[in-house]
MARLODO-949864 format. One line per field, with one value per residue: residue number from 1; residue in three letters; z, y, x of N, C-alpha, C in turn. Coordinates in Angstrom, 1 decimal, decimal comma, always signed. Layout:
% MARLODO-949864
resi	[NUM | ...]
resn	[ALA | ...]
npz	[Z | ...]
npy	[Y | ...]
npx	[X | ...]
capz	[Z | ...]
capy	[Y | ...]
capx	[X | ...]
cpz	[Z | ...]
cpy	[Y | ...]
cpx	[X | ...]
This chain:
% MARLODO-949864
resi	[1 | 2 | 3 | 4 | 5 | 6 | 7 | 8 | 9 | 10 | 11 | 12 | 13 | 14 | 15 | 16 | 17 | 18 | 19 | 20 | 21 | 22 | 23 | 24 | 25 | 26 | 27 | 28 | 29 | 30 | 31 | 32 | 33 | 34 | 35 | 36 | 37 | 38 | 39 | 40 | 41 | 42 | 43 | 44 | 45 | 46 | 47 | 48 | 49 | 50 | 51 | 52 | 53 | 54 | 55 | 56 | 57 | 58 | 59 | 60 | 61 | 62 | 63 | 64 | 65 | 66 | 67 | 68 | 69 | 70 | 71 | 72 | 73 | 74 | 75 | 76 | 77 | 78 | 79 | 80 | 81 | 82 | 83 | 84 | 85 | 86 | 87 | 88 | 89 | 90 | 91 | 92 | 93 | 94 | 95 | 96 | 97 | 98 | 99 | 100 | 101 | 102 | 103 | 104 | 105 | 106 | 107 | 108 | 109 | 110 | 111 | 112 | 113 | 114 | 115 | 116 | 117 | 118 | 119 | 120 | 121 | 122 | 123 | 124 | 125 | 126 | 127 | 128 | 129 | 130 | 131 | 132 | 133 | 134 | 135 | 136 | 137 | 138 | 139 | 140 | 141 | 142 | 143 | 144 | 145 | 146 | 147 | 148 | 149 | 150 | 151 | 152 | 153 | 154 | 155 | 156 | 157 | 158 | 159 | 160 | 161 | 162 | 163 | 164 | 165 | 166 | 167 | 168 | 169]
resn	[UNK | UNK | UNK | UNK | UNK | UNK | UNK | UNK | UNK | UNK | UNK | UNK | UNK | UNK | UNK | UNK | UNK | UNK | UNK | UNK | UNK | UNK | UNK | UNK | UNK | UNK | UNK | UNK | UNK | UNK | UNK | UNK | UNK | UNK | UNK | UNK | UNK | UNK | UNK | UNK | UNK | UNK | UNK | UNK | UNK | UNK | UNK | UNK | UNK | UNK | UNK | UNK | UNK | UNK | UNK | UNK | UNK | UNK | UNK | UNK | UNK | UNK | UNK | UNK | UNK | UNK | UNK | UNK | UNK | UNK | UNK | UNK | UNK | UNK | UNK | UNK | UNK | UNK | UNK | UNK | UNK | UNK | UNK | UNK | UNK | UNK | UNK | UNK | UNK | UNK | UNK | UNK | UNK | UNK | UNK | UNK | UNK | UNK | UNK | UNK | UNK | UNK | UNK | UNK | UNK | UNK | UNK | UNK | UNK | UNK | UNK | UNK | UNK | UNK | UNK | UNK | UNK | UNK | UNK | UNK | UNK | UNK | UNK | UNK | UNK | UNK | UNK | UNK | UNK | UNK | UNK | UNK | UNK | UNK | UNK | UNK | UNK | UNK | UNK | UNK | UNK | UNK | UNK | UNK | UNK | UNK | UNK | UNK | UNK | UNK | UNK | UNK | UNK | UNK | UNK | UNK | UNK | UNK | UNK | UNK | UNK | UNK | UNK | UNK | UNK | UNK | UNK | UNK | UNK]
npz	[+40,6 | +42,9 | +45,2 | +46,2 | +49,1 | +51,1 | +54,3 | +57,0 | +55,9 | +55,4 | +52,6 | +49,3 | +47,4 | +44,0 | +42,3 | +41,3 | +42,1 | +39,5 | +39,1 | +37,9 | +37,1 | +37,4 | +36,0 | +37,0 | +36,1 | +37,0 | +35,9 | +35,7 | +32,9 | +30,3 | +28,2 | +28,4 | +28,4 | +30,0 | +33,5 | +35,9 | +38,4 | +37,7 | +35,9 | +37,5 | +39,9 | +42,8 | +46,1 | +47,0 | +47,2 | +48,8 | +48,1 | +47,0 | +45,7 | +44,5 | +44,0 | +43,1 | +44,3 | +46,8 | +48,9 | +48,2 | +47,8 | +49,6 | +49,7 | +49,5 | +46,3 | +44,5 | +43,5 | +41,2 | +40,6 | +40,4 | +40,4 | +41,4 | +40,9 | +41,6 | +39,8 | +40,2 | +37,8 | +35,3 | +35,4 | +36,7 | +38,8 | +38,5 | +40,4 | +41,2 | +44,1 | +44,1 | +44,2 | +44,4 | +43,0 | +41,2 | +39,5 | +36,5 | +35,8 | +33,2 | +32,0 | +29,8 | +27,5 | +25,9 | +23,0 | +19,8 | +17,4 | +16,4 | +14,0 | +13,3 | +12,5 | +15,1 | +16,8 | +17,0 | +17,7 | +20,7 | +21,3 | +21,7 | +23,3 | +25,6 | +26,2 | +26,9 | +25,1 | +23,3 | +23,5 | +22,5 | +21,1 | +20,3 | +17,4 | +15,2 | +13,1 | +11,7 | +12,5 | +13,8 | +16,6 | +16,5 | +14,7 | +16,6 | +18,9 | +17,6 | +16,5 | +19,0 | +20,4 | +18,4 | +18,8 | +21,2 | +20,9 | +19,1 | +16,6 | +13,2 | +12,9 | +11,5 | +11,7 | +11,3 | +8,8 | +6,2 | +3,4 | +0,8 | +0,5 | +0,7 | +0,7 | +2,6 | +4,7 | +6,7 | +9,5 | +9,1 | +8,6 | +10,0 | +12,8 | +13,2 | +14,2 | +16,1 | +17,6 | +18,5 | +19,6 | +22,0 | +23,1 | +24,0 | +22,1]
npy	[-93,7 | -91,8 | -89,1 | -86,6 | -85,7 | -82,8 | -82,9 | -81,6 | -78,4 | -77,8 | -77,6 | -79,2 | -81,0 | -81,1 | -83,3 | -86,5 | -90,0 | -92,2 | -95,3 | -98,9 | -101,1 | -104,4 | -107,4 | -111,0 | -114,1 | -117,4 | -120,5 | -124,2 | -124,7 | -123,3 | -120,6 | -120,3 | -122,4 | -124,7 | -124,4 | -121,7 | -122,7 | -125,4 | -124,8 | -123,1 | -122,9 | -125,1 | -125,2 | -123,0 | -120,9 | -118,9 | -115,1 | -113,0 | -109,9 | -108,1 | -105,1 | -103,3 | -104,6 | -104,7 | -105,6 | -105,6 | -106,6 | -108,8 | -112,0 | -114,3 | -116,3 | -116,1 | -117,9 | -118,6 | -118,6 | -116,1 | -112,9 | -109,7 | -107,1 | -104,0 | -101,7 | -99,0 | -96,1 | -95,5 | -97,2 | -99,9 | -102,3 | -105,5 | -108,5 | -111,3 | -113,5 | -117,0 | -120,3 | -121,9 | -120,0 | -117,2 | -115,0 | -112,8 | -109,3 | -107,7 | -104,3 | -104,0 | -100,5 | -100,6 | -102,2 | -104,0 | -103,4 | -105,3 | -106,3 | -106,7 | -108,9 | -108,3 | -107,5 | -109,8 | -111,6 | -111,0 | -110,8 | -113,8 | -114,9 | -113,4 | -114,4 | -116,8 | -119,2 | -118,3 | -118,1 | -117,0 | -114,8 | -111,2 | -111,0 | -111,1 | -112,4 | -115,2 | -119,1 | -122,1 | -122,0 | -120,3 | -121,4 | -124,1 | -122,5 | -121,3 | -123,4 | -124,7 | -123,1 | -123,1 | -125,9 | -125,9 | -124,3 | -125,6 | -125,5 | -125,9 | -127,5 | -126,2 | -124,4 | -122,4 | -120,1 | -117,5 | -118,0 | -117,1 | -114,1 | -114,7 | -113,0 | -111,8 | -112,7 | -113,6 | -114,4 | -116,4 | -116,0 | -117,5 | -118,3 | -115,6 | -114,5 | -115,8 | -115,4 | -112,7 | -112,3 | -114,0 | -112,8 | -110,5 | -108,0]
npx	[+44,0 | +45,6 | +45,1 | +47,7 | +49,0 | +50,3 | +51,4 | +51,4 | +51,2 | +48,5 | +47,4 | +46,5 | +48,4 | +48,9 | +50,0 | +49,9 | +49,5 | +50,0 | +48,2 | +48,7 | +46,2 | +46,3 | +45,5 | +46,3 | +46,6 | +46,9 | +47,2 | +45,9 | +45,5 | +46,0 | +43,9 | +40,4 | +38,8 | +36,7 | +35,9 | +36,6 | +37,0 | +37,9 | +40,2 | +41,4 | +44,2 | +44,9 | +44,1 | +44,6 | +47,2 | +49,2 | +50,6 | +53,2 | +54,0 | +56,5 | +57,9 | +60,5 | +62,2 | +60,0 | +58,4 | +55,2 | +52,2 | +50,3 | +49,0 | +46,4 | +45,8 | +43,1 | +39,9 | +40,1 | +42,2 | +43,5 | +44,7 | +45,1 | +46,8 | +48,9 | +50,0 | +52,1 | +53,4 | +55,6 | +59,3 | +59,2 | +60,8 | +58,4 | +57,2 | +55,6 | +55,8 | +54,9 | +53,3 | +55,9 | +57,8 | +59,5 | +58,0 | +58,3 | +56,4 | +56,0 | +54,7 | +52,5 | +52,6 | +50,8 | +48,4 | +48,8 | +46,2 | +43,5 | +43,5 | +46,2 | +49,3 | +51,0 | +49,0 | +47,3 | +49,2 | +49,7 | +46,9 | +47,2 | +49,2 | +48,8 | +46,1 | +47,3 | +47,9 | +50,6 | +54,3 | +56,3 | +58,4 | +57,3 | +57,6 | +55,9 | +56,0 | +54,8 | +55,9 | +57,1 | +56,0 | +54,1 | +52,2 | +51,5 | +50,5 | +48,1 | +47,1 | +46,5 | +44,8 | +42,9 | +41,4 | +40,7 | +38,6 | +37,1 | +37,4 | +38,3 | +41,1 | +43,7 | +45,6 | +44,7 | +45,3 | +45,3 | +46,2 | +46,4 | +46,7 | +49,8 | +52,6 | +51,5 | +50,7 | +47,4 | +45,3 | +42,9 | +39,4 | +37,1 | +38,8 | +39,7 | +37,7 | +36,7 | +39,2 | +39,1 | +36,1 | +36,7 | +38,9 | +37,3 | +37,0]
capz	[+40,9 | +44,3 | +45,8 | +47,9 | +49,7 | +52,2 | +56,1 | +57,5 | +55,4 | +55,3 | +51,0 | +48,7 | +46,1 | +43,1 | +41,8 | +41,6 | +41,7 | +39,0 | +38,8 | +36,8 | +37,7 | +36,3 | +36,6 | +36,7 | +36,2 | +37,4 | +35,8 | +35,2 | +31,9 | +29,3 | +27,6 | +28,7 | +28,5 | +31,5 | +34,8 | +36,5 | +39,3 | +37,2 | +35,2 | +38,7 | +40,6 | +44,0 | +47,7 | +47,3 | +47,3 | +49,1 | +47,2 | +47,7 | +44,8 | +45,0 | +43,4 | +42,9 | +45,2 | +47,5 | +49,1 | +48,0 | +48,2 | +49,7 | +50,5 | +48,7 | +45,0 | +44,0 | +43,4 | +39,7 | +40,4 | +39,7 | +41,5 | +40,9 | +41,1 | +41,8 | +39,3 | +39,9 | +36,8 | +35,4 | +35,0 | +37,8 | +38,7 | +39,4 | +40,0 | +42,3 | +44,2 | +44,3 | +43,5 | +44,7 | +42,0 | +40,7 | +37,8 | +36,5 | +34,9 | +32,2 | +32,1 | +28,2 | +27,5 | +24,6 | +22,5 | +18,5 | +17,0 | +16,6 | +12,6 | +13,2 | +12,8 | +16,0 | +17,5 | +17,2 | +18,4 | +21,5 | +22,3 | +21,6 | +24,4 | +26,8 | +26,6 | +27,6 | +24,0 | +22,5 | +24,3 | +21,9 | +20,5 | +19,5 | +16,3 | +14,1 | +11,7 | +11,5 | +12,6 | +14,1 | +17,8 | +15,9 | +13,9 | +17,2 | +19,5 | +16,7 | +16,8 | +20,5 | +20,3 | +17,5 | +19,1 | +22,5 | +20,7 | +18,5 | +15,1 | +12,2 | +13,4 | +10,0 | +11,4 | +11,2 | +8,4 | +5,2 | +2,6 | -0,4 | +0,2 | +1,1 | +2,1 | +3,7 | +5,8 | +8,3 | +10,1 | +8,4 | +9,2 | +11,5 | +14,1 | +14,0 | +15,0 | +17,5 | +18,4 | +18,7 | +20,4 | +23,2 | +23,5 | +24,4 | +21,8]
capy	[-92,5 | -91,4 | -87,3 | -86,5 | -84,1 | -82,3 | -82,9 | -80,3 | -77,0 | -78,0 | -77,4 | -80,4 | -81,0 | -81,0 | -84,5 | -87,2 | -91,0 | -93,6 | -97,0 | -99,7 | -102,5 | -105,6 | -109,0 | -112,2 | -115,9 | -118,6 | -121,5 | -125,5 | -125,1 | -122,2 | -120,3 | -120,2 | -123,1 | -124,9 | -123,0 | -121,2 | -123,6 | -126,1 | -124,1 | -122,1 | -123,6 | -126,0 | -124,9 | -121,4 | -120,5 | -117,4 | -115,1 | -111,9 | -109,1 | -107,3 | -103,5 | -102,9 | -105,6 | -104,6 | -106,3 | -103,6 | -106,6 | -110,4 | -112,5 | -115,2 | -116,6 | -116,4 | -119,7 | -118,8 | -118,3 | -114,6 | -111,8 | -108,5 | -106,2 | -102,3 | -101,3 | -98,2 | -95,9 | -95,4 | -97,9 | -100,5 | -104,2 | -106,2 | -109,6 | -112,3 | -114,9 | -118,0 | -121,7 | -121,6 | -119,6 | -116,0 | -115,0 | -111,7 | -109,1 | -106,4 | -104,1 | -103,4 | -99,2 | -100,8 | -103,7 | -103,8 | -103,5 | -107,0 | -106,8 | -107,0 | -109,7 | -108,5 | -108,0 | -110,8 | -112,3 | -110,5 | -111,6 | -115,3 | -114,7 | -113,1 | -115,9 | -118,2 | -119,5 | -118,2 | -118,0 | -116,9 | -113,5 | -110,9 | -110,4 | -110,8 | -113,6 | -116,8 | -119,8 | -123,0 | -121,6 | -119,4 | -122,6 | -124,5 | -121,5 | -121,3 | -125,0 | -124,9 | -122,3 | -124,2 | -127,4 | -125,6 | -123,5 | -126,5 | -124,9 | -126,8 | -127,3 | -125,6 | -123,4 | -120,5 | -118,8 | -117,3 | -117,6 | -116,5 | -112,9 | -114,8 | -113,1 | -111,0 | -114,2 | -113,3 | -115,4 | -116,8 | -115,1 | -117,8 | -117,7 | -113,8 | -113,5 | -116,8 | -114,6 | -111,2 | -112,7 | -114,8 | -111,9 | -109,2 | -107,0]
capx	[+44,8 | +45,2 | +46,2 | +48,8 | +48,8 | +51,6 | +51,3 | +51,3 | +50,9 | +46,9 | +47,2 | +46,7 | +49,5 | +48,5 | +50,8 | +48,7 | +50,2 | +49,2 | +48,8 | +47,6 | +45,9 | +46,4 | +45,1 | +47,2 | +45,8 | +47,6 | +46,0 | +46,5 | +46,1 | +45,6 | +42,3 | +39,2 | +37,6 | +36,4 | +35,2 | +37,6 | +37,5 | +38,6 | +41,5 | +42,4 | +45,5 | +44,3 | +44,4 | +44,4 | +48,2 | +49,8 | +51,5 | +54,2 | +53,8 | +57,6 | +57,9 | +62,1 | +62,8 | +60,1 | +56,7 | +54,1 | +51,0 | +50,3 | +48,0 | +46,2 | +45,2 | +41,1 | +39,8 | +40,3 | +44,0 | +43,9 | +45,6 | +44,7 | +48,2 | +48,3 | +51,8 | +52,9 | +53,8 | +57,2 | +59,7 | +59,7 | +60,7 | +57,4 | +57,5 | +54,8 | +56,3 | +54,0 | +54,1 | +57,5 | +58,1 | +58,9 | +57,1 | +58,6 | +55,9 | +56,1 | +53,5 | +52,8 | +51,3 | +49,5 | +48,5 | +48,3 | +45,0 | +43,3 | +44,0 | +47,6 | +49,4 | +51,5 | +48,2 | +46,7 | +50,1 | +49,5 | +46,2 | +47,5 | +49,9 | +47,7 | +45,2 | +48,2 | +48,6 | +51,6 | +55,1 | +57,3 | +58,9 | +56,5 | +58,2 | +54,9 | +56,1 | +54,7 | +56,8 | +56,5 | +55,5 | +52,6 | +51,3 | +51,0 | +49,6 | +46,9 | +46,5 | +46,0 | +43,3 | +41,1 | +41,3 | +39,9 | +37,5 | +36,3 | +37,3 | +39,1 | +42,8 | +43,9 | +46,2 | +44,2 | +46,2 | +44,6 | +47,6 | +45,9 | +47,3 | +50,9 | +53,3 | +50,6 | +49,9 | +46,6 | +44,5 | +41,5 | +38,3 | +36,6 | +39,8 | +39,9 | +36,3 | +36,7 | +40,2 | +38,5 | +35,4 | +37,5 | +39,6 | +36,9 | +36,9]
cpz	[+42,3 | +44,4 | +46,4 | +47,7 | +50,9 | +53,6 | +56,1 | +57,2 | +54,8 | +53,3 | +50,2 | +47,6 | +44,8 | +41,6 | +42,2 | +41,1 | +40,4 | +39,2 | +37,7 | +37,7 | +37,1 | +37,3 | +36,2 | +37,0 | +36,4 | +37,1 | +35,3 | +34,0 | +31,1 | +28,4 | +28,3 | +28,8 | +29,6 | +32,4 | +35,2 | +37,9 | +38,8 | +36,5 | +36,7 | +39,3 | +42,1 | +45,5 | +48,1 | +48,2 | +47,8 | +47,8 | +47,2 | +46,6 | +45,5 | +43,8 | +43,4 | +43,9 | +46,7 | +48,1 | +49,3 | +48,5 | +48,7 | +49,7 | +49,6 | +47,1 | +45,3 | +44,0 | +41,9 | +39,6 | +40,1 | +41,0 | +41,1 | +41,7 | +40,8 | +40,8 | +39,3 | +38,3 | +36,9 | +35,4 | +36,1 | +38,0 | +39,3 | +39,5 | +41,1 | +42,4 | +44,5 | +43,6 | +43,8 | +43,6 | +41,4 | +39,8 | +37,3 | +35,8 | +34,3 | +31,7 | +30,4 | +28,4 | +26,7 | +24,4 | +20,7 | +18,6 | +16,8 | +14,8 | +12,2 | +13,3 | +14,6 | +17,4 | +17,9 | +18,1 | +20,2 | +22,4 | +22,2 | +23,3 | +26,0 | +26,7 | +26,5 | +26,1 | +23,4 | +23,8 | +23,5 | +21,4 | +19,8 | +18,6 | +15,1 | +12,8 | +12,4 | +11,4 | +13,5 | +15,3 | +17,4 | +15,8 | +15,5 | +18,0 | +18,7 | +16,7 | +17,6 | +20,7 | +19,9 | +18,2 | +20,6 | +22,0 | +19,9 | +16,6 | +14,5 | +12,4 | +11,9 | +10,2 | +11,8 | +9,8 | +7,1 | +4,3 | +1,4 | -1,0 | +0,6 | +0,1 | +3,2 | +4,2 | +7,1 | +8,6 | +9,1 | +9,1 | +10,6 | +12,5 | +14,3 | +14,3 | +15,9 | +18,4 | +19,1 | +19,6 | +21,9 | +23,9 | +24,6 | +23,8 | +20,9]
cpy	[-92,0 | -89,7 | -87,7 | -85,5 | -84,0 | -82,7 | -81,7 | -79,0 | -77,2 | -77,6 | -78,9 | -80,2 | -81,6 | -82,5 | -85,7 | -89,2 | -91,9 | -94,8 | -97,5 | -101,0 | -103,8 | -107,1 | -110,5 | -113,5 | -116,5 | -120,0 | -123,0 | -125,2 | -123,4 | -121,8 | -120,3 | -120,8 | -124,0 | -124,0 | -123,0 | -122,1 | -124,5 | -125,9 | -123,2 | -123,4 | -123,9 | -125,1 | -123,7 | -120,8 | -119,3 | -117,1 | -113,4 | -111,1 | -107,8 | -106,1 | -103,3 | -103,5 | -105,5 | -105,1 | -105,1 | -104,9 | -108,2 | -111,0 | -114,4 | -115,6 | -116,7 | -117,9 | -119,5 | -118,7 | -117,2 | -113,8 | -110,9 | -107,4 | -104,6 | -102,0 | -99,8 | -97,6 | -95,3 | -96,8 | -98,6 | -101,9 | -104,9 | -107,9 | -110,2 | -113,6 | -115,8 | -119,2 | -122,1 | -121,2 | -118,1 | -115,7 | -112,9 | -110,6 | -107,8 | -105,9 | -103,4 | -101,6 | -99,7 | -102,1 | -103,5 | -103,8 | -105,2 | -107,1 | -106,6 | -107,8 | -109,8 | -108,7 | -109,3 | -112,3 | -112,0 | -111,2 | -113,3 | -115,8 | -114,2 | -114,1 | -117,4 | -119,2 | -120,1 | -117,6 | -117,7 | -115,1 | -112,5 | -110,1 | -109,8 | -111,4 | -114,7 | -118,0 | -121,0 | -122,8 | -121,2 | -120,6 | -123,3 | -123,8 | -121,7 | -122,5 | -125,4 | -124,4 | -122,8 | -125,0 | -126,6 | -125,0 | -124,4 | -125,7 | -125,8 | -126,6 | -127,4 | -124,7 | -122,0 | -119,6 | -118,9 | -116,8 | -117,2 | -115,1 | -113,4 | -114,0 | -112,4 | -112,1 | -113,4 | -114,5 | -115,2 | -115,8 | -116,1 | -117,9 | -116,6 | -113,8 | -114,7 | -116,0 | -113,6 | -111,6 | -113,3 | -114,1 | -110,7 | -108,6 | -107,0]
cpx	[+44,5 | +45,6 | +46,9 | +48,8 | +50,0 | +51,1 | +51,8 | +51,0 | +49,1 | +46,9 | +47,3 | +47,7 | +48,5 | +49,2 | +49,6 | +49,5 | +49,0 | +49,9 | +47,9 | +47,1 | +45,6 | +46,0 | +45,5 | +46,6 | +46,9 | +46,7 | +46,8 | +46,9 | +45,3 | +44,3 | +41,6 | +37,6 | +37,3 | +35,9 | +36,3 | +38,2 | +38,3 | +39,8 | +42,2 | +43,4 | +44,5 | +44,9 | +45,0 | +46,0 | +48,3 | +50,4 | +51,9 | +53,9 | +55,1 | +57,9 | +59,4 | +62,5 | +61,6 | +58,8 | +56,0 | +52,5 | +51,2 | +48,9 | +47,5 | +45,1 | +44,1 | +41,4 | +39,7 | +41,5 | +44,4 | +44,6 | +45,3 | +46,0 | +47,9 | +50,0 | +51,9 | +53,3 | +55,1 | +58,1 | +60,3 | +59,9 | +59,2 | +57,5 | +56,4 | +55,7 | +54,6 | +54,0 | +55,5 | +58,2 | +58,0 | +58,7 | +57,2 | +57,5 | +56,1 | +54,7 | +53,1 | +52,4 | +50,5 | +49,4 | +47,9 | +47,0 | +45,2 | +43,6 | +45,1 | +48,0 | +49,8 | +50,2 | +47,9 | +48,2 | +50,1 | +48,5 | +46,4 | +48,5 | +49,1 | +46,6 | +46,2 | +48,5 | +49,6 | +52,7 | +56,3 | +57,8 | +57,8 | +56,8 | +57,1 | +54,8 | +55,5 | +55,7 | +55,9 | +55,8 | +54,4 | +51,5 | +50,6 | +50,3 | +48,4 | +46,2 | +45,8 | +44,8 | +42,7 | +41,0 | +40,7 | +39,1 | +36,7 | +36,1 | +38,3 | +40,5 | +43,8 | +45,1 | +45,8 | +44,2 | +45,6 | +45,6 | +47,4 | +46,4 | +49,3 | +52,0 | +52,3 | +49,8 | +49,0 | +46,0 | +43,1 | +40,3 | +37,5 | +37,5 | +40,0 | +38,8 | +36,2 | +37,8 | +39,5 | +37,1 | +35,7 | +38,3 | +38,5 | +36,3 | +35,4]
């Protein structure tokens, strides 16, 4: 959060801008396994960061492939060019709790995962996201899903505490 303040009438205003700051990976391949060198993108790409059409940051990708973006609050277009490629982003306010299904769809997506609708049902896109994670985390490629309570389909207990551990929380 920054002040602003008036030019000229020496009084500070009392408005205060926010942003968020968000951090964007550009990587070969998805998760978190390997070193960052190895999952970051090669030869340290430029890259343009446009606000309602408008260049707010530039410069160049980490050697993990990240970008660290300043967004503005309120409802604005963001988008990075880079790779020869624009990559449009939506800045969420929140994120389910991790014993939601939507959650947990959430963080499946945010660790590069899951790419599909976050409706919160289970479908074939889910099965494989879940897939993809065990098989990089070294857990039984089962799925995940603990159908015992079906329809109240959750994830098993060792992928929610491999999810929720890989995640962060």
């Amino acid at each position: 959060m920054a002040d602003v303040s008036r030019a000229g009438d020496g009084q500070q205003n009392k408005n205060r801008l926010r942003f968020r700051r968000v951090k964007v990976y550009f990587q070969r391949f998805a998760g978190k396994i390997a070193e960052a060198g190895q999952r970051g993108v090669s030869a340290a790409p430029q890259y343009k960061v446009r606000i309602d059409g408008r260049i707010t940051q530039f410069g160049t990708l980490a050697t993990d492939g990240s970008v660290e973006v300043l967004v503005p609050g309120g409802r604005v277009a963001v988008a990075i060019e880079t790779l020869g490629t624009t990559y449009a982003l939506e800045v969420l306010n929140g994120i389910a709790p991790e014993t939601d299904i939507a959650g947990q769809l959430q963080r499946l997506t945010l660790l590069g995962y899951y790419a599909g609708d976050l409706t919160g049902a289970f479908d074939a896109r889910t099965d494989a996201a879940l897939l993809d994670f065990q098989a990089d985390h070294g857990l039984d490629p089962d799925g995940g899903l603990d159908r015992t309570g079906f329809p109240d389909t959750k994830l098993g207990a060792t992928t929610y505490n491999k999810l929720k551990s890989v995640f962060g929380e």
